[in-house]
C-alpha positions, 0 to 999 in steps of 0.5 A, a space after each residue: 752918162 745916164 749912170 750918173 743921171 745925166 741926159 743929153 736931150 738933144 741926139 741926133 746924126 748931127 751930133 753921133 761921130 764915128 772915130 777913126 777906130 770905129 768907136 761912136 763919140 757923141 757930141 754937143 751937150 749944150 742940151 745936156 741936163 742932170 735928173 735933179 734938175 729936170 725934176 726941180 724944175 718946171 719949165 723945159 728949155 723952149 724952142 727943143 724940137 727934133 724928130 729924133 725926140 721920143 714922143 713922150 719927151 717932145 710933148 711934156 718935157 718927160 725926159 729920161 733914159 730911155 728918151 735917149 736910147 730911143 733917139 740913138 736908134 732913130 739916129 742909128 737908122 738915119 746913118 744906115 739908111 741915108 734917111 729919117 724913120 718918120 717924115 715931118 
């Protein structure tokens, strides 16, 4: 996805599947915007809050690769230990 300047936005153990194979599946791109338009646009769809977010992206709307990869692991941690990293 992200090769092709796609990001889901919206990561998190709800949205990680395990196949049968073991292969992780990754679920619900409602959140799901393309880099072009983040940039042309402004305003960043209200009401997107997660504990998965990364900091950065939570707080201005600067979404990118790594605000991705960053929830992965939080999410990663979550199903391995039963918990979140970080309290609300």
């Amino acid at each position: 996805m992200h090769s092709l300047g796609i990001y889901h936005r919206d990561l998190k153990p709800l949205n990680v599947m395990i196949s049968a194979s073991i292969n992780l599946l990754l679920g619900d791109f409602g959140a799901t915007k393309d880099e072009k338009s983040l940039q042309d646009s402004n305003s960043e769809q209200t009401g997107m809050y997660s504990k998965y977010f990364a900091d950065a992206a939570a707080r201005a709307g600067n979404f990118s690769p790594a605000s991705d990869v960053y929830a992965f692991a939080l999410c990663a941690f979550f199903i391995l230990h039963g918990r979140p990293l970080f309290n609300e």
